[in-house]
Structure formats: structure tokens, C-alpha cells
C-alpha positions in Angstrom: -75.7 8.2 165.8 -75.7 6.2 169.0 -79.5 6.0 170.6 -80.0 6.4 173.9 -79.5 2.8 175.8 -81.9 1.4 177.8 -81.1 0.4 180.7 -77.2 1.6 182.6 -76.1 -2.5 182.5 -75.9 -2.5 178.8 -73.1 0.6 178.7 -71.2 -1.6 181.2 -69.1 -3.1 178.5 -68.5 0.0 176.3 -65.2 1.3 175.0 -63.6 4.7 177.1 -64.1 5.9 173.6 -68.1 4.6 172.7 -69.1 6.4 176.1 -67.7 9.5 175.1 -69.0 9.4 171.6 -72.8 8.3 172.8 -72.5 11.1 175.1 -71.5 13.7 173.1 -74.0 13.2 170.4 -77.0 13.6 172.7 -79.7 16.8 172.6 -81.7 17.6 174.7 -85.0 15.3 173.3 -82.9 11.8 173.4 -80.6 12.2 176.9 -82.2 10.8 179.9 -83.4 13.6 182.4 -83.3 11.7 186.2 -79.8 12.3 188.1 -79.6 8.6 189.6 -79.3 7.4 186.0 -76.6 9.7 185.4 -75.1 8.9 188.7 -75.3 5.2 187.9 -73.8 5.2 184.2 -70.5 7.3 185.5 -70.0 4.7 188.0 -68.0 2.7 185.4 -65.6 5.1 184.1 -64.9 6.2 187.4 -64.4 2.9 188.9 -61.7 2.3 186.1 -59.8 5.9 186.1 -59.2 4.9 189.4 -58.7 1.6 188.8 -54.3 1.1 189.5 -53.7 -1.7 187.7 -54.9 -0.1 184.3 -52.2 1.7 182.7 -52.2 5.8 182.9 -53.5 6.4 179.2 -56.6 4.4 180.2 -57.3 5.3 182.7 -57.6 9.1 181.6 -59.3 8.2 179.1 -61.6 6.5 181.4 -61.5 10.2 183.8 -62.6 11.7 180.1 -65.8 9.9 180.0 -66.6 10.3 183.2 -66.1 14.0 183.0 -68.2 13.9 180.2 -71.1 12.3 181.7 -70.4 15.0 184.6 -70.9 17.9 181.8 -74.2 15.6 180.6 -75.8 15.6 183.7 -75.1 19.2 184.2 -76.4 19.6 181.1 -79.5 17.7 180.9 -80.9 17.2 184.9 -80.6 19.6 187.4 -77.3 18.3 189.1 -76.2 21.7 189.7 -72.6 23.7 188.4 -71.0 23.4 192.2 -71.3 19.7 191.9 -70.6 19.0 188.8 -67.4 21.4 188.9 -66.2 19.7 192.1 -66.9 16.0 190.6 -64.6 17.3 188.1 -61.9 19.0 189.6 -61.3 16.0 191.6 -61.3 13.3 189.5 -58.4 15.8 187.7 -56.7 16.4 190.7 -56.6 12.6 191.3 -55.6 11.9 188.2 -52.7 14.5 187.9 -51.9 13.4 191.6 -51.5 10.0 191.0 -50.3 9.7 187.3 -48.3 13.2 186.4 -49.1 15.7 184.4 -49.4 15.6 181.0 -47.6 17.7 178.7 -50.0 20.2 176.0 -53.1 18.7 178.1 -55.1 21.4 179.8 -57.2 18.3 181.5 -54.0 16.6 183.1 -52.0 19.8 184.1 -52.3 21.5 187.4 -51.9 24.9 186.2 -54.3 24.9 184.3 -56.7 22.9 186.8 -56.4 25.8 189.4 -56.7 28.1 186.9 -60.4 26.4 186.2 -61.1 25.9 189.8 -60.2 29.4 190.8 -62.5 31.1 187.8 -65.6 28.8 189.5 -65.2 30.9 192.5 -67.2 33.6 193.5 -65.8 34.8 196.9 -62.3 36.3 197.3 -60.4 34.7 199.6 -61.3 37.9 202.0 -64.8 37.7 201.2 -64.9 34.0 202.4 -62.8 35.0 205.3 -64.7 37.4 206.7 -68.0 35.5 206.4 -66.3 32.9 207.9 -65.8 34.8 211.2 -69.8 35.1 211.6 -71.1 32.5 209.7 -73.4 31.5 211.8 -75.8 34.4 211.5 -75.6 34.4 207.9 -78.6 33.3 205.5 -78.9 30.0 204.6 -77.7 30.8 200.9 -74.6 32.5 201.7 -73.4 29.8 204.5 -74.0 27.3 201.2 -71.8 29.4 199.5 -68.6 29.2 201.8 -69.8 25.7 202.1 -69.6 25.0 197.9 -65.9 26.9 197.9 -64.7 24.4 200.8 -65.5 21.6 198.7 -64.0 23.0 195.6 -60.7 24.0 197.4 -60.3 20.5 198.3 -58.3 19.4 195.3 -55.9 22.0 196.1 -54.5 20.4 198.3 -53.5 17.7 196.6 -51.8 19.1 193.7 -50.5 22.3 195.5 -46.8 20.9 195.0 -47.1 20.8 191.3 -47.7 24.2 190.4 -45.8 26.3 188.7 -44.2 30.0 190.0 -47.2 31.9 189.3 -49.8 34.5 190.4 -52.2 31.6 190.6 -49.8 29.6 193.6 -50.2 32.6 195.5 -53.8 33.0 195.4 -53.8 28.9 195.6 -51.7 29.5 199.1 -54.3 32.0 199.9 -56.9 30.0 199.5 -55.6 27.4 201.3 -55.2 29.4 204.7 -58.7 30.6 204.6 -60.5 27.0 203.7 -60.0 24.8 207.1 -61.8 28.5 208.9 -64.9 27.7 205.9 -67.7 25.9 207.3 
């Protein structure tokens, strides 16, 4: 079992595959608690899943360890679900965007990316809509909560053209009318 590195400069030269098994081996008395170090140690698989000049099966599985810091620092700080889901569901949408989808993969297929971001709503796309109209006089929490499902629905955009003919397109379409009203 991996112990917990000091400081983030000594994961800098880590395998895709190291980070991923450090991280998953943690509990909840050996994985650092403060957000900026979480922040800080997915800088470098992000920076290489989107680095071009790395070939596509490294740099997904560079996208895998920084999604699995993402679930860590849900996990073990108080980086919240919206966050953490939209860190994720971009990096996938990028990812399937740029380099295809990958066949038997629920990570790199688009179906099955809306399918995720769609089940972390909590609005209908006529809820949202019709706070929308007057969301100006609504609480605080609830104009967070059109704000949070604007920045989820982003991906959407991106990988609209790649779905499949299903029930999900149409709710994907949906969604897609009623996001630019969101605030």
C-alpha cells in the first residue's frame, strides 16, 4: 500500500497507472483533507489527457486518474457533487470530443455520458424553464440550482452529434433549448 506523499511535486513523475492505484487505496485516516491539495495533484493528469501530442490510450488513461482524484476529493474534502460531477463530465466530453468513442467503455461513450449527466439533474427541463422566467426573485439556493444545471449542460454541447437515436437525444435537445434562458 502506497502512503500518502508528502508534498504534490513528488507525484509529478508518477505513472497514469501509480496515481490511480495510490488513490484508490486511500481511507479516510491517510487522504489529505484541504481542496487546494487536491486541486494541485490533478493538475498533472489533466494537463496530459489534454496533452495532443500524447497518443489517445494515454491520454485516457491520464483523464482516468484525474477523474479519480475528482471522486477523492469528493470523497475526502468538501469539494461538493455539482463540481466534482461537472469536472467530470467535461473532461469526458473532451475526451470523447476529441479522440472518439470507445467501444464497451461506459467512460468514453457519449450515451452513456448523457445518461450520467442527465441522472445528476434535479430539475426537469420545465422546472428549469419556468424558474428561469423569474429567476430573479427566487432564493438564493434555487437560483444556484439553475446555475449548477447550466454548468452541467455544458458538455452537451459538445458531444450532442454523437448520440445515438434514443429517448436520451431528445431530452438532450430539450435541455439544450432551455440552458442559454438558465442564469
Amino acid at each position: 500500500m502506497l502512503a500518502t506523499p508528502p508534498p504534490y511535486d513528488d507525484m509529478a513523475d508518477w505513472s497514469s497507472n501509480r496515481l490511480r492505484e495510490w488513490a484508490n487505496s486511500l481511507d479516510t485516516s491517510r487522504a489529505p483533507r484541504e481542496i487546494n491539495w487536491w486541486l494541485s495533484a490533478r493538475w498533472t493528469p489533466q494537463r496530459r489527457a489534454c496533452d495532443r501530442a500524447l497518443d489517445a490510450e494515454s491520454r485516457r488513461e491520464w483523464a482516468e486518474g484525474f477523474l479519480t482524484l475528482v471522486n477523492c476529493m469528493q470523497r475526502f474534502t468538501t469539494y461538493d457533487r455539482w463540481s466534482a460531477s461537472a469536472d467530470q463530465f467535461n473532461m469526458r466530453a473532451l475526451l470523447i470530443g476529441q479522440l472518439g468513442e470507445v467501444d464497451g467503455n461506459t467512460t468514453w461513450s457519449a450515451d452513456a455520458l448523457v445518461r450520467d449527466l442527465l441522472a445528476a439533474l434535479t430539475l426537469t427541463p420545465r422546472e428549469a424553464r419556468e424558474q428561469s422566467r423569474t429567476w430573479r426573485s427566487l432564493p438564493t439556493d434555487q437560483i444556484l440550482t439553475l446555475r449548477r444545471h447550466k454548468t452541467l449542460l455544458a458538455p452537451l454541447e459538445t458531444i450532442v452529434g454523437l448520440l445515438s437515436r434514443s429517448a436520451d437525444k431528445d431530452s438532450v435537445r430539450d435541455w439544450l433549448t432551455v440552458r442559454p434562458a438558465l442564469p
